[in-house]
Gaussian input, Z-matrix of N, CA and C with variables (Angstrom, degrees):
# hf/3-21g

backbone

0 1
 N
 C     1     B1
 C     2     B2     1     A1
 N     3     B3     2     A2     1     D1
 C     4     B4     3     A3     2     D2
 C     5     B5     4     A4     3     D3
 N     6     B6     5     A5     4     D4
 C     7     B7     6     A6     5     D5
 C     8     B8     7     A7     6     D6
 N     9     B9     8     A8     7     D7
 C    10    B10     9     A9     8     D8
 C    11    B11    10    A10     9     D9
 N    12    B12    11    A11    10    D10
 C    13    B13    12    A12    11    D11
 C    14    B14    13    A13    12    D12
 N    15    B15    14    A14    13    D13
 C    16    B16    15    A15    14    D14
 C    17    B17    16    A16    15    D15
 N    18    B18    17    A17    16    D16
 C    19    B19    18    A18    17    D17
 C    20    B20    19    A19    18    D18
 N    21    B21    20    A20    19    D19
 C    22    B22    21    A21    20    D20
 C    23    B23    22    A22    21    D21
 N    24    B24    23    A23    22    D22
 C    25    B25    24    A24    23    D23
 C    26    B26    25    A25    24    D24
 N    27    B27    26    A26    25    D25
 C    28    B28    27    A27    26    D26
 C    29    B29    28    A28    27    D27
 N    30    B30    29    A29    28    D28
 C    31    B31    30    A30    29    D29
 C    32    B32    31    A31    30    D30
 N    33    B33    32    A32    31    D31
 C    34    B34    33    A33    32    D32
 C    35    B35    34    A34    33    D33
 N    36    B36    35    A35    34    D34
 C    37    B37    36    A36    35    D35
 C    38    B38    37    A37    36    D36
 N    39    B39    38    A38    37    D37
 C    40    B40    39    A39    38    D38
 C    41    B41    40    A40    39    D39
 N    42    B42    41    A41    40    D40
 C    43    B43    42    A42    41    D41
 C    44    B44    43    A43    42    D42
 N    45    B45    44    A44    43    D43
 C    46    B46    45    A45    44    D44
 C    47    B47    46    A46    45    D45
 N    48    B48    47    A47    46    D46
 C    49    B49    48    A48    47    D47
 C    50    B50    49    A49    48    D48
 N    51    B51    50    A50    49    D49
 C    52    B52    51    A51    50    D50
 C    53    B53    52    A52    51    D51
 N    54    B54    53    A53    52    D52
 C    55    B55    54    A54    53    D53
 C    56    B56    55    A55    54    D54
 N    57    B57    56    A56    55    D55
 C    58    B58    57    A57    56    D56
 C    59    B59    58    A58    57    D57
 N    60    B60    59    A59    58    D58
 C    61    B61    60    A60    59    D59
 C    62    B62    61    A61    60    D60
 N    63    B63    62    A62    61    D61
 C    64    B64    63    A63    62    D62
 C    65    B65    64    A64    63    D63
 N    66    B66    65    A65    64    D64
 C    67    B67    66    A66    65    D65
 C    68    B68    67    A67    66    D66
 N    69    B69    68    A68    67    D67
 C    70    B70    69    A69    68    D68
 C    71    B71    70    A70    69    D69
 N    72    B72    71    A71    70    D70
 C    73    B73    72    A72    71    D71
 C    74    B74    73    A73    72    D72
 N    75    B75    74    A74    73    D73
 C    76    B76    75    A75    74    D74
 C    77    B77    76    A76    75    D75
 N    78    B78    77    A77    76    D76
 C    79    B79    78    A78    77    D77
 C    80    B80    79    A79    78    D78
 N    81    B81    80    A80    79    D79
 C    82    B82    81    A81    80    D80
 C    83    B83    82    A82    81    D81
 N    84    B84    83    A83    82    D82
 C    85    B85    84    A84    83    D83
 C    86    B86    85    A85    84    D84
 N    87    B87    86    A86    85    D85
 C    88    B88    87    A87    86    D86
 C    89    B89    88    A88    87    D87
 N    90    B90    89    A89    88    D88
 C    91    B91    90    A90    89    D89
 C    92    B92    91    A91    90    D90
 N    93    B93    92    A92    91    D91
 C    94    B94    93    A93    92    D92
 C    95    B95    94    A94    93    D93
 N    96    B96    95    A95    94    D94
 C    97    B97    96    A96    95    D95
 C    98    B98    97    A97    96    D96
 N    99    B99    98    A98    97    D97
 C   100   B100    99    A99    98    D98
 C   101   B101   100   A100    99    D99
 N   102   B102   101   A101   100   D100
 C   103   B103   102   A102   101   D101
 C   104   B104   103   A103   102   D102
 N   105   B105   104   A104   103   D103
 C   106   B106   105   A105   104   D104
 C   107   B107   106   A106   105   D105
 N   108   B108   107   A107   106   D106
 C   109   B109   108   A108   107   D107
 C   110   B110   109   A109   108   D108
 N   111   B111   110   A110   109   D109
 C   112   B112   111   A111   110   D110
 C   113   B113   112   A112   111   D111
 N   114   B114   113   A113   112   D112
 C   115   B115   114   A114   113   D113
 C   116   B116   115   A115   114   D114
 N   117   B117   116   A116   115   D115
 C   118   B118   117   A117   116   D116
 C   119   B119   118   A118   117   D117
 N   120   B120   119   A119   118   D118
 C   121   B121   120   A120   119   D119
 C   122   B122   121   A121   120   D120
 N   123   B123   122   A122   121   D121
 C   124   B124   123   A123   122   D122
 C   125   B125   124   A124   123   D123
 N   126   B126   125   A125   124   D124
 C   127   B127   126   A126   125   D125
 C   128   B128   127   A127   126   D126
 N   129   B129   128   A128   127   D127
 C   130   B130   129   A129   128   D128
 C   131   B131   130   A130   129   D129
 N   132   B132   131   A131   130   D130
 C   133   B133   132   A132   131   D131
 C   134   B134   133   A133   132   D132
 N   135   B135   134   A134   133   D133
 C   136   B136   135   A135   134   D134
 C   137   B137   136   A136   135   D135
 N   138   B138   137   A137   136   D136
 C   139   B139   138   A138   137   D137
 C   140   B140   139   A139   138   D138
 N   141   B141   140   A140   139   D139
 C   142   B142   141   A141   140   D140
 C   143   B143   142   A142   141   D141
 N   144   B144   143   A143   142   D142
 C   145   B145   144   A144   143   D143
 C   146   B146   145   A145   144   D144
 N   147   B147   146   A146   145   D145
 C   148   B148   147   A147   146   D146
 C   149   B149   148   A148   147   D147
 N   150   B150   149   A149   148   D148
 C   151   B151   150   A150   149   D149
 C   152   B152   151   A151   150   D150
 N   153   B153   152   A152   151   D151
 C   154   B154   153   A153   152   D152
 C   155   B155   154   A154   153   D153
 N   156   B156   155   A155   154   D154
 C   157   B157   156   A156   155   D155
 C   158   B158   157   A157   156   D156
 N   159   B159   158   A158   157   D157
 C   160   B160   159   A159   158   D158
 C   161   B161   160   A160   159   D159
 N   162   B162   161   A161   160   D160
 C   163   B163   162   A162   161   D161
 C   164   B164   163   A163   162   D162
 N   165   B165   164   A164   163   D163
 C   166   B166   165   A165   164   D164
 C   167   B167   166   A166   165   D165
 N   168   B168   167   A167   166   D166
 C   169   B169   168   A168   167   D167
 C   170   B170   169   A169   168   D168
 N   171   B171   170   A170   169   D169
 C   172   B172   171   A171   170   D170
 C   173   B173   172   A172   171   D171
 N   174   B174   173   A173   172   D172
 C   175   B175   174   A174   173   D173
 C   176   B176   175   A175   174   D174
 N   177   B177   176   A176   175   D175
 C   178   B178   177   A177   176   D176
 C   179   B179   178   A178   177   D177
 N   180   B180   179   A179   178   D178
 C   181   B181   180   A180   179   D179
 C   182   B182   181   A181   180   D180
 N   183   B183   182   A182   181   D181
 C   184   B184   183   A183   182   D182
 C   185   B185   184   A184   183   D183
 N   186   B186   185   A185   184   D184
 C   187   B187   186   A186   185   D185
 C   188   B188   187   A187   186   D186
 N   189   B189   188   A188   187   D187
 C   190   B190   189   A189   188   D188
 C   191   B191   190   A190   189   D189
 N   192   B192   191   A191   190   D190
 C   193   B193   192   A192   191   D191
 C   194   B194   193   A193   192   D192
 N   195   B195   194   A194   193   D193
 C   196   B196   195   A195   194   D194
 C   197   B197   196   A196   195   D195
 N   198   B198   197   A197   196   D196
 C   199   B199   198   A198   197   D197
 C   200   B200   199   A199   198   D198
 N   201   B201   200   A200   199   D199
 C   202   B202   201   A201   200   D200
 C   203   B203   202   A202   201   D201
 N   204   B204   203   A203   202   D202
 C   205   B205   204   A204   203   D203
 C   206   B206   205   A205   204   D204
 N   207   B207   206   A206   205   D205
 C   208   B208   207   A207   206   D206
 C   209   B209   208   A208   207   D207
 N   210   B210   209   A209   208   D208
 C   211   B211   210   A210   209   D209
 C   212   B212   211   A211   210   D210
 N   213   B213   212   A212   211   D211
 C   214   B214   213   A213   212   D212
 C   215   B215   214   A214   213   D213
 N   216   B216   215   A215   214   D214
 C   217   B217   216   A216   215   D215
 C   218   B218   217   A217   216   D216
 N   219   B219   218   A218   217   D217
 C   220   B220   219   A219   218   D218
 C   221   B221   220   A220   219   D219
 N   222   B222   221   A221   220   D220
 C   223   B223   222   A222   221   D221
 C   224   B224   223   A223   222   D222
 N   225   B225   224   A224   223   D223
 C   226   B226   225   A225   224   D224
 C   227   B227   226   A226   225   D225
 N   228   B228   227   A227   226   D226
 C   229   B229   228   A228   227   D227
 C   230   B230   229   A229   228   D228
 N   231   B231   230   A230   229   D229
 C   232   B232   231   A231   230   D230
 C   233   B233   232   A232   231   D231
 N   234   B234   233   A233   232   D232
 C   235   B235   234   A234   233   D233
 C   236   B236   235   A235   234   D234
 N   237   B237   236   A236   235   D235
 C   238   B238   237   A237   236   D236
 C   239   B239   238   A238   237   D237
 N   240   B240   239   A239   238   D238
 C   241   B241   240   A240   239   D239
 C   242   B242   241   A241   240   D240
 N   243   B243   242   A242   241   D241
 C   244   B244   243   A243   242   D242
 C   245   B245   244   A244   243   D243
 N   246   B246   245   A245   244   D244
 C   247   B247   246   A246   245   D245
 C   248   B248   247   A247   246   D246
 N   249   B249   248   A248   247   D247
 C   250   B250   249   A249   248   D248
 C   251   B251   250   A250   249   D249
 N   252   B252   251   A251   250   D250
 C   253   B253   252   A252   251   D251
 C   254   B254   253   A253   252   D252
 N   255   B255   254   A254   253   D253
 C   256   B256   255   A255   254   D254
 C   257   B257   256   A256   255   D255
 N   258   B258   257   A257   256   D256
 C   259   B259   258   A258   257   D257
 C   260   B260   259   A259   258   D258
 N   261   B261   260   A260   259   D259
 C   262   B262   261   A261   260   D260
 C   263   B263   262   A262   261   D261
 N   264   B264   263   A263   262   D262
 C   265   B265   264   A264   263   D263
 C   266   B266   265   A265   264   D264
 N   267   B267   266   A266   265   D265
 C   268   B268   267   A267   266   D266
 C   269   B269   268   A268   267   D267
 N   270   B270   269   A269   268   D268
 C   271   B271   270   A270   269   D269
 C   272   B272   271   A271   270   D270
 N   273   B273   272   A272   271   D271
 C   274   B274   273   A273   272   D272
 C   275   B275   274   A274   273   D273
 N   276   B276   275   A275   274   D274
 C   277   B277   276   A276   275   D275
 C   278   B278   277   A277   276   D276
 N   279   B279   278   A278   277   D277
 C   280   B280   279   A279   278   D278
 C   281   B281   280   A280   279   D279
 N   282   B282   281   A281   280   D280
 C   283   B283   282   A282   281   D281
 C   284   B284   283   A283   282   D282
 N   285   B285   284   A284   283   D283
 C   286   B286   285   A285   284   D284
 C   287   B287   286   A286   285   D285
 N   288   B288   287   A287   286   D286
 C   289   B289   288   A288   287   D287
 C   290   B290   289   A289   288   D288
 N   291   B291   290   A290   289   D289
 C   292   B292   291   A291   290   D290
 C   293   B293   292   A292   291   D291
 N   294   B294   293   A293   292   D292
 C   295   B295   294   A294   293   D293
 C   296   B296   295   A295   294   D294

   B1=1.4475
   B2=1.5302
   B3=1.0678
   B4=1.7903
   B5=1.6124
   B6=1.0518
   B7=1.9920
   B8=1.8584
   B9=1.0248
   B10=1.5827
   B11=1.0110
   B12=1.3561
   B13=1.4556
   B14=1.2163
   B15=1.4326
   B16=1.8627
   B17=1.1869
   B18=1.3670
   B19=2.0757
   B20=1.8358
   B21=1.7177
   B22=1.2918
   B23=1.3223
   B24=1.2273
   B25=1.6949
   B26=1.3301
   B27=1.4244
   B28=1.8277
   B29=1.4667
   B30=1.2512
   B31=0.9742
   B32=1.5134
   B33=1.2512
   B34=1.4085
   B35=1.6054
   B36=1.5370
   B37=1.6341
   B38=1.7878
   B39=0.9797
   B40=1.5782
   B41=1.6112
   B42=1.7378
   B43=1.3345
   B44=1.6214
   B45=1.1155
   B46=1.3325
   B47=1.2796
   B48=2.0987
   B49=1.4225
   B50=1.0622
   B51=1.6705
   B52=1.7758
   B53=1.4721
   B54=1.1959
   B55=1.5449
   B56=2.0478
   B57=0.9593
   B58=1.7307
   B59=1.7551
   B60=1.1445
   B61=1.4693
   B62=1.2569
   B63=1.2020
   B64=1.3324
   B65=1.1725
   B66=1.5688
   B67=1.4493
   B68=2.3778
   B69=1.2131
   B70=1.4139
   B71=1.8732
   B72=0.7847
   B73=1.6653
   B74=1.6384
   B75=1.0118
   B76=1.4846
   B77=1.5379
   B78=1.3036
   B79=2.0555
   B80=1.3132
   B81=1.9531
   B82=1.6155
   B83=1.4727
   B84=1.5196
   B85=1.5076
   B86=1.9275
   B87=1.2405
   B88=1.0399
   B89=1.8060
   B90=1.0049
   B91=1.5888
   B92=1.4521
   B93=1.4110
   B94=1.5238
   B95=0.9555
   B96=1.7969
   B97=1.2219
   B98=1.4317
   B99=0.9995
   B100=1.7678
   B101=1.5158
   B102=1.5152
   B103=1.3485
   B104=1.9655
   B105=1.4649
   B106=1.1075
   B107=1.5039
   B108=2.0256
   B109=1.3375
   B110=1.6904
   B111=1.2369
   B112=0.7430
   B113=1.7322
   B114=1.6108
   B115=1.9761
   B116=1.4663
   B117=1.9162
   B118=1.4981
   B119=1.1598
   B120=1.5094
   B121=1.9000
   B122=1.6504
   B123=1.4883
   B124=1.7927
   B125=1.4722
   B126=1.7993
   B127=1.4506
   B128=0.9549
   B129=1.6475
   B130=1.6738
   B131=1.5157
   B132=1.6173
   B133=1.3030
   B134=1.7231
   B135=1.4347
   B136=1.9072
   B137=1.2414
   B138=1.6005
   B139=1.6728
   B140=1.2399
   B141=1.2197
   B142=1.6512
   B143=1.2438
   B144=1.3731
   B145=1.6036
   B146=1.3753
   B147=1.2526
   B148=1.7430
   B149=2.0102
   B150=1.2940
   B151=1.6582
   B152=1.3369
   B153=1.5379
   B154=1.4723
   B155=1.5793
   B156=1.4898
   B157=1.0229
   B158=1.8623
   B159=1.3635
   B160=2.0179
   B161=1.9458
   B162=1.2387
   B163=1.5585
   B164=1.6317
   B165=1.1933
   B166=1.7701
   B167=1.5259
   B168=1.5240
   B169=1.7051
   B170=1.6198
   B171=0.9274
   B172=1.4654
   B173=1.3445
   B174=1.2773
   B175=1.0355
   B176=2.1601
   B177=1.9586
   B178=1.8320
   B179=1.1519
   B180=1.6411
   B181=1.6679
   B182=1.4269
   B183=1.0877
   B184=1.6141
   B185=1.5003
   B186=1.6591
   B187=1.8426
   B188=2.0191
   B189=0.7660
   B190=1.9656
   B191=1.2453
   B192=1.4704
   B193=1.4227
   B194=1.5440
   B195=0.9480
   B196=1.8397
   B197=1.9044
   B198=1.3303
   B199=1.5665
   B200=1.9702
   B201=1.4434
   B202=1.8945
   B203=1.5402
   B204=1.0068
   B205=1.7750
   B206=1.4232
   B207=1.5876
   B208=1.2033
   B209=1.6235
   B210=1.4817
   B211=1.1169
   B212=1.3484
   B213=1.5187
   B214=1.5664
   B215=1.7714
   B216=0.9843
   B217=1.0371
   B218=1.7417
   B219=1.5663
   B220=1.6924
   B221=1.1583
   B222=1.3677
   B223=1.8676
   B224=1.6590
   B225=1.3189
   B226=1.9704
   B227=1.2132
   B228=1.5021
   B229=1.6262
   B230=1.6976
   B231=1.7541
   B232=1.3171
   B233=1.2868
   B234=1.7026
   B235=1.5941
   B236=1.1741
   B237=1.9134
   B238=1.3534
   B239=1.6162
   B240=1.6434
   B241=1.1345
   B242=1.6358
   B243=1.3684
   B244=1.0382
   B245=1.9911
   B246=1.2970
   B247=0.9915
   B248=1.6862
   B249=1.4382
   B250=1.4151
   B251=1.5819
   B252=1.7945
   B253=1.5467
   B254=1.2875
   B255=1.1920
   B256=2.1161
   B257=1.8187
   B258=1.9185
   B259=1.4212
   B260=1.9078
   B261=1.4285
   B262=1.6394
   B263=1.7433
   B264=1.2333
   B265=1.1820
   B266=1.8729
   B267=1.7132
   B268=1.2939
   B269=1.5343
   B270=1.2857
   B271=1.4682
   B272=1.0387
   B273=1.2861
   B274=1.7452
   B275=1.4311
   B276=1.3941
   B277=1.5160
   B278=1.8256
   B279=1.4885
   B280=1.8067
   B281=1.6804
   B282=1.3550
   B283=1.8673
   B284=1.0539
   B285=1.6659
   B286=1.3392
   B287=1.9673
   B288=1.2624
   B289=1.5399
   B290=1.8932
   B291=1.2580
   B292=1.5223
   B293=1.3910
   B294=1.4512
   B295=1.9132
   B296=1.8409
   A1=108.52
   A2=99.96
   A3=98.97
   A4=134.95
   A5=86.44
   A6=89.65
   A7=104.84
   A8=112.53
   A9=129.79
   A10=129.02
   A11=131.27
   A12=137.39
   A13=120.48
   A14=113.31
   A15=92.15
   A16=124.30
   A17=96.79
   A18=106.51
   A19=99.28
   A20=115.20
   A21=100.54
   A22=98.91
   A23=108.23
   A24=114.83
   A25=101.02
   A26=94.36
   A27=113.56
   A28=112.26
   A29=113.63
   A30=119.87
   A31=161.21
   A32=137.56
   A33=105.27
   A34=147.59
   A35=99.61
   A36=96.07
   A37=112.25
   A38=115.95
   A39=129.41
   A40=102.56
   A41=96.44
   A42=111.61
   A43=103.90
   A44=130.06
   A45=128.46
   A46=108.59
   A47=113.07
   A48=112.87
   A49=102.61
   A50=107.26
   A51=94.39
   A52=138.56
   A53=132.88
   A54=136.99
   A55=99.27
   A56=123.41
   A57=120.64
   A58=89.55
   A59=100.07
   A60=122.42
   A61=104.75
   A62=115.15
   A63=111.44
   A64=123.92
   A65=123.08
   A66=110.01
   A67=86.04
   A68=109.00
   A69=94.52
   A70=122.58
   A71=101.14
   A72=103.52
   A73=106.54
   A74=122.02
   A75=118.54
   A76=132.57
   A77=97.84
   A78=106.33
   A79=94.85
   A80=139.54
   A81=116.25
   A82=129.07
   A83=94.59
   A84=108.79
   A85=114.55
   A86=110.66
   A87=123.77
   A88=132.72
   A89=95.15
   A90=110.83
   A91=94.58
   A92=118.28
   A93=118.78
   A94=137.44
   A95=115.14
   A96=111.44
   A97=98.92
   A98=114.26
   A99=133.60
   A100=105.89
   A101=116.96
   A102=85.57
   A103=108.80
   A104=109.59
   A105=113.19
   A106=100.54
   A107=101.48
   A108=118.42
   A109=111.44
   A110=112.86
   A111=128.89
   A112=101.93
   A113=78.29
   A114=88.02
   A115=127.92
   A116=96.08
   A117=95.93
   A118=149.40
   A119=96.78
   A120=101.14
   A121=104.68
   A122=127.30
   A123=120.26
   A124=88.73
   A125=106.43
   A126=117.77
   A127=111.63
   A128=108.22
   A129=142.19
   A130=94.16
   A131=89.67
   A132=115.07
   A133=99.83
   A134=90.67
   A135=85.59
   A136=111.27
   A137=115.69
   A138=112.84
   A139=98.50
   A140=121.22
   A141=126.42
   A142=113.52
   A143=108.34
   A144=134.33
   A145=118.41
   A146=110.29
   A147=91.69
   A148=80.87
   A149=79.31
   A150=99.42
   A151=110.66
   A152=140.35
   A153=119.35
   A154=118.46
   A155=122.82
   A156=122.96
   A157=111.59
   A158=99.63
   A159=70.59
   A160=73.52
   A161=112.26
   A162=119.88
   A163=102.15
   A164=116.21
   A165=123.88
   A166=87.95
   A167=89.59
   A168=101.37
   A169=128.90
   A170=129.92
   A171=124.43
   A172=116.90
   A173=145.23
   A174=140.39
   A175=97.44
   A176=86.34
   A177=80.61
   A178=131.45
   A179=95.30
   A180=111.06
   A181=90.23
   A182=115.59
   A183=142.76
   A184=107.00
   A185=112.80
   A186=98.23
   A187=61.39
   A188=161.56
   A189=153.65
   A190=86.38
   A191=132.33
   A192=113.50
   A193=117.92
   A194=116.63
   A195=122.61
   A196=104.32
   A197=109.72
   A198=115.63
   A199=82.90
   A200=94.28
   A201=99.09
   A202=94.93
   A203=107.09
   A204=106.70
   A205=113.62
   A206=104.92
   A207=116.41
   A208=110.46
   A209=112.04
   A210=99.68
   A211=117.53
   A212=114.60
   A213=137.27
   A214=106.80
   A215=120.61
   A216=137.76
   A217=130.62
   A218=87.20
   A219=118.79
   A220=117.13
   A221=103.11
   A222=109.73
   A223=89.74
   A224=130.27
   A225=114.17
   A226=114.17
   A227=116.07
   A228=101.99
   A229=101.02
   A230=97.10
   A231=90.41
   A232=96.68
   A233=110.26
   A234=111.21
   A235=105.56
   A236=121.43
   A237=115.20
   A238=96.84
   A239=105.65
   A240=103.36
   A241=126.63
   A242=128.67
   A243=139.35
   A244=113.24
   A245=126.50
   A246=126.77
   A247=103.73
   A248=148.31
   A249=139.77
   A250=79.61
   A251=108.24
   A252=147.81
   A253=120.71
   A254=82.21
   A255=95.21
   A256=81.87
   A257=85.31
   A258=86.93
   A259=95.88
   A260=91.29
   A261=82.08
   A262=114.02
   A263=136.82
   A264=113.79
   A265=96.30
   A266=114.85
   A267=123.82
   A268=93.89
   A269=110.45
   A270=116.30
   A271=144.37
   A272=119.92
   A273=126.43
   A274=122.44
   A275=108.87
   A276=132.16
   A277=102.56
   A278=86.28
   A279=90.79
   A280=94.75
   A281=113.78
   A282=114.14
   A283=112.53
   A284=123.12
   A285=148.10
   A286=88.24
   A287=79.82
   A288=122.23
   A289=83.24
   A290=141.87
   A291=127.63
   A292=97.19
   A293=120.28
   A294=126.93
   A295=94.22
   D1=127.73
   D2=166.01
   D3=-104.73
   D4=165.13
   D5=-168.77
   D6=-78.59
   D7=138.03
   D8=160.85
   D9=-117.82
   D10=121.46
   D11=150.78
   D12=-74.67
   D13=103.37
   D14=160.31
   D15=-116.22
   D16=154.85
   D17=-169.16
   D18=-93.14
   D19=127.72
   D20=176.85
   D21=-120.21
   D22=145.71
   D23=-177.27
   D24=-139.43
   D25=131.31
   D26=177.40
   D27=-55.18
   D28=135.08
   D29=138.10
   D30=-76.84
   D31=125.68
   D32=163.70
   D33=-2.01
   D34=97.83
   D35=-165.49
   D36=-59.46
   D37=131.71
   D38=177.50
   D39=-122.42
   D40=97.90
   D41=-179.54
   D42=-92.68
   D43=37.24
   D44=-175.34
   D45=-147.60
   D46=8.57
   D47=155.73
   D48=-130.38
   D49=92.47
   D50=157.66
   D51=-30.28
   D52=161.45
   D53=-162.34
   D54=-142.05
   D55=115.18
   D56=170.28
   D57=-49.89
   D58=170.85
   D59=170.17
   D60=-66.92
   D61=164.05
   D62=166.02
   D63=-120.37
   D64=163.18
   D65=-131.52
   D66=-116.42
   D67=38.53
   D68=-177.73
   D69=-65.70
   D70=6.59
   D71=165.71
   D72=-94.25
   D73=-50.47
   D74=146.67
   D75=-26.70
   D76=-56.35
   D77=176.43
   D78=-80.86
   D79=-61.86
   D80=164.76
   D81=2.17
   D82=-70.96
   D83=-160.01
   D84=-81.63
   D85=-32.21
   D86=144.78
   D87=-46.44
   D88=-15.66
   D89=-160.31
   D90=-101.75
   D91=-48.60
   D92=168.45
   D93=-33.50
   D94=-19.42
   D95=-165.99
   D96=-115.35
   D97=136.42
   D98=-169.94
   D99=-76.91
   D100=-2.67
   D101=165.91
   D102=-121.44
   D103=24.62
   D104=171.53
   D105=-84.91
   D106=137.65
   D107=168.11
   D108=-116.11
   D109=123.23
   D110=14.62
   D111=-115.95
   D112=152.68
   D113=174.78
   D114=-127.33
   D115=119.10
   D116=162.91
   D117=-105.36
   D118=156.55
   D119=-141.83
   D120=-107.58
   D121=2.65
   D122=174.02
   D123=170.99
   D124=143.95
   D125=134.15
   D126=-105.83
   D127=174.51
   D128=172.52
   D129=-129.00
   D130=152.43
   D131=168.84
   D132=-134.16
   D133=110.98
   D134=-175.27
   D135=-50.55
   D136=-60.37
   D137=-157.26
   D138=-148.31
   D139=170.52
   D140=-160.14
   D141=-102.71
   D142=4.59
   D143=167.31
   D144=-96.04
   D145=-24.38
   D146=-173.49
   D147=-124.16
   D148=148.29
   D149=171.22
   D150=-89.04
   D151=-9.26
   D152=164.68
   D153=-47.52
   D154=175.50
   D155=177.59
   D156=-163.13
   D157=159.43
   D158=-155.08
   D159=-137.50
   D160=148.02
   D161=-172.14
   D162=-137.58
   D163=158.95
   D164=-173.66
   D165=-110.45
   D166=133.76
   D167=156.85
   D168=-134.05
   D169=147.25
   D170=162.96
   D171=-94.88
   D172=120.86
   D173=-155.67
   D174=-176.04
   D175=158.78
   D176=164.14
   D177=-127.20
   D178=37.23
   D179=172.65
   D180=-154.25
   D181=-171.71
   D182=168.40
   D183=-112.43
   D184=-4.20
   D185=-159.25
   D186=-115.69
   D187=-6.46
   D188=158.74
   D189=-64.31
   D190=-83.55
   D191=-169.29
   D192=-38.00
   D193=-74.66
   D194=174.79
   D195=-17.96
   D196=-51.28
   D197=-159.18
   D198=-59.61
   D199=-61.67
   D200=-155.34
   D201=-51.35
   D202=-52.49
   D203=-177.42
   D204=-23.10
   D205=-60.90
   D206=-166.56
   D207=-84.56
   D208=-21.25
   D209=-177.58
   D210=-69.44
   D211=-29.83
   D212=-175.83
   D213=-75.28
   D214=-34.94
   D215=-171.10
   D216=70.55
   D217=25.79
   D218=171.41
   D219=-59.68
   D220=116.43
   D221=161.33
   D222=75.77
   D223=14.71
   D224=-170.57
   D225=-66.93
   D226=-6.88
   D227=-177.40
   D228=-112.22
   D229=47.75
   D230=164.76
   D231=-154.31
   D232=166.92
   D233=-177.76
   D234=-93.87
   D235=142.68
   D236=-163.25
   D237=-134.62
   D238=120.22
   D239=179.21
   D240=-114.92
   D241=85.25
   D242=-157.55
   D243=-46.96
   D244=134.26
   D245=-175.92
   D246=-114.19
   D247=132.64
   D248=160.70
   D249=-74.32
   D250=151.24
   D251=145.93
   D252=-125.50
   D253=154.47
   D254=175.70
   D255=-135.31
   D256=136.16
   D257=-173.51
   D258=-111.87
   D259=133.81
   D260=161.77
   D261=-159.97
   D262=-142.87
   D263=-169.43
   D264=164.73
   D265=-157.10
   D266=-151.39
   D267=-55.69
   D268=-70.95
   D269=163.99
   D270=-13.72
   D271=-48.25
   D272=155.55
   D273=-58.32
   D274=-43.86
   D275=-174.82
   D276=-46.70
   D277=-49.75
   D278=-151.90
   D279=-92.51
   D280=-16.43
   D281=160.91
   D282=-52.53
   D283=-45.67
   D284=-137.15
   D285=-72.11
   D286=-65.63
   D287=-151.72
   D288=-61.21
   D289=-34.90
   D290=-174.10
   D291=-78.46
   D292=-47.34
   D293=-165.40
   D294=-43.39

């Protein structure tokens, strides 16, 4: 399974298409379980100024995230653009660096 970042950015409000509620206590609880794909695992909200918002996923596409998104109806009034990551850091570096 791989890790995802996605970047969500608001859109243009369109008060002349309603939206159902959205069902994120549903995707939560769903999300708990380690063998749901795809599953997300945290957002961020950088700053209290900008309305983007960027969330971690495990998933094995970026177009699986998109489906749950929409199926949940999470984050829909924003555009969500899934990124693949490989996470690594000091630790890898200095593994790297003995091989």
């Amino acid at each position: 399974m791989a890790l995802y970042l996605v970047i969500h950015v608001p859109t243009p409000d369109d008060a002349d298409n309603p939206r159902p509620p959205t069902r994120l206590l549903d995707l939560a609880r769903a999300s708990l379980d380690p063998g749901v794909s795809p599953r997300w695992l945290q957002t961020w909200s950088p700053d209290l100024h900008d309305d983007r918002l960027v969330s971690l996923w495990e998933a094995e596409s970026g177009a699986a995230i998109q489906a749950m998104l929409e199926r949940y109806g999470f984050l829909d009034e924003m555009e969500a653009t899934p990124v693949r990551v490989r996470q690594w850091g000091p630790d890898d570096v200095i593994a790297a660096e003995r091989e």
